[in-house]
C-alpha positions, 0 to 999 in steps of 0.5 A: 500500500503507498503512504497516503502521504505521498498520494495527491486525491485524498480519500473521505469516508463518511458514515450518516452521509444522509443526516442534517450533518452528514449532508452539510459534510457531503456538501462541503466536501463534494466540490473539492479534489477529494473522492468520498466514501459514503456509508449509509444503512438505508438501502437507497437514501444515499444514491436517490440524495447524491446521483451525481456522486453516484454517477462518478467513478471518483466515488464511492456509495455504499447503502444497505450498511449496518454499522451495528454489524462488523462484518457488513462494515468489513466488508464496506471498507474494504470495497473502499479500500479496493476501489481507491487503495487508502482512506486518509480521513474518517468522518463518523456523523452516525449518532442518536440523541434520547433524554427523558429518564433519570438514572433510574429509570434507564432501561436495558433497552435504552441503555443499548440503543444509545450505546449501539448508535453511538459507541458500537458504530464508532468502534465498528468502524474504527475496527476496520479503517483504524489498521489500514492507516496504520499500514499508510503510516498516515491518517485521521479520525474525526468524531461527534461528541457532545457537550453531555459527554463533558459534564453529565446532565439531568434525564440524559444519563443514558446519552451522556455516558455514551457520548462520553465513550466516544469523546475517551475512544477518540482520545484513545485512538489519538494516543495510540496513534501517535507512532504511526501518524495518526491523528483524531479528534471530537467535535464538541458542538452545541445545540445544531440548528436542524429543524427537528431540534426546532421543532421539538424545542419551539420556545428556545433561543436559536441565537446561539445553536450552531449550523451543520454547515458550521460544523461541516467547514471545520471537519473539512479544515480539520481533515488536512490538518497534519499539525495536532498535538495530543492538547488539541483532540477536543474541538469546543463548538459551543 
């Protein structure tokens, strides 16, 4: 495999490519001289979404991907990785977001969706995209976390320790990857303005929510930046 490093098309995975910010990403990206690899678990979301980059041979859409399963996942990178040779960025948008009970009253049930949507998918994705970039001695992991994952708040117990997961597994891969040029970070955001936290919270102030777009721009900043000290993992958006 040749050192993505010395290859001049980046390569850009992105999983929820079809999300309020998976979509701002996409579209911040699309334009650039880079080729995408989109993931997406619907079947036909991201081809009826993107039919241009569907139409490229500069790109890469993969419906129909579970990351709850490491084998569909597996198998997904490595038609990436067969089709463009290296993956130089991985940017993870998949999450959920669920709040309403106190610490007591969180059940098995929505103990594991929160820890599947966000942990599991992380740590699936990783599992297959982390040792090609060992191997290409170059590469970086973009994650979502979430300012819960700083400071546990009330009815969101079940949330705020899986985004806390994620914010300490991405400081993991950034430690571990410091002898093998690779780099991560976690973007810490606050609010996003989407319609559907507009909708559900219809009386907040909306003046300091943060744009997809917003986020977006950083992620495609931050996707070049070979300059990372293990002090700059957290990106505070808020």
């Amino acid at each position: 495999m040749v050192p993505s490093n010395e290859l001049s098309r980046k390569v850009i995975l992105v999983t929820g490519p079809a999300g309020n910010l998976g979509s701002a990403v996409v579209k911040r990206f699309q334009n650039e001289s880079v080729s995408l690899i989109l993931l997406d678990r619907h079947p036909d979301r991201i081809n009826e979404r993107y039919p241009d980059l569907d139409a490229s041979n500069d790109h890469l859409l993969l419906p129909n991907v579970d990351l709850t399963e490491p084998a569909i996942v597996g198998a997904a990178v490595n038609s990436g990785l067969e089709n463009f040779g290296h993956i130089d960025c991985l940017v993870h948008t998949t999450g959920g977001f669920q709040m309403g009970e106190k610490v007591h009253q969180i059940t098995q049930e929505k103990l594991d969706q929160m820890m599947d949507i966000n942990v599991k998918t992380l740590l699936n994705i990783t599992r297959f995209v982390l040792p090609a970039m060992i191997e290409q001695e170059n590469g970086m992991i973009i994650t979502i976390g979430a300012r819960p994952s700083l400071e546990g708040k009330k009815e969101m117990g079940a949330y705020s320790a899986a985004k806390a997961a994620v914010l300490r597994l991405t400081e993991s891969i950034a430690a571990e990857g410091k002898s093998t040029g690779l780099s991560a970070r976690c973007i810490i955001p606050g609010t996003i303005d989407t319609s559907e936290n507009r909708a559900v919270m219809p009386n907040a102030d909306t003046s300091k929510w943060i744009k997809p777009e917003t986020i977006a721009d950083v992620i495609y900043k931050t996707c070049f930046d070979t300059d990372i000290s293990e002090h700059d993992i957290i990106i505070n958006l808020y």
